[in-house]
C-alpha angles and dihedrals in degrees: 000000000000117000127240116269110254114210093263084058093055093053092052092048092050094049087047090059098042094257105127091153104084130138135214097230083072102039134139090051098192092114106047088188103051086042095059087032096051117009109044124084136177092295093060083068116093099167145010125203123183128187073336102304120125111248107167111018122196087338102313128101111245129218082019115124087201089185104054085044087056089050100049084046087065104046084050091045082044091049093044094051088051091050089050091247 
């Protein structure tokens, strides 16, 4: 019966493959399904391609003006509040 991985084992497993660039909130890897299910989140992605086109790029949205979409958040939160929604 083979015990399950502790997290010093899942270091080491990691460094044994060339993977030095694990993070806790996926660890123990020892269930690749319930890691990428239930412990990942937006900063585990590094990059989005689709049909080809870069999306997300070394961990920044391209072709998003983040700062024009977080103003136009406001003015509708502003505007729903107004309105009592």
């Amino acid at each position: 019966m083979r015990r399950p991985e502790s997290h010093a084992d899942s270091r080491r497993h990691g460094a044994q493959h060339g993977s030095s660039d694990w993070r806790l909130n996926v660890a123990p890897l020892n269930d690749p399904t319930a890691a990428v299910v239930l412990g990942m989140d937006t900063s585990n992605v590094d990059s989005v391609f689709v049909a080809g086109r870069p999306l997300k790029w070394r961990g920044s949205l391209v072709g998003v003006d983040v700062d024009r979409l977080l103003h136009q958040l406001s003015v509708h939160e502003a505007l729903m509040a107004r309105a009592g929604v």
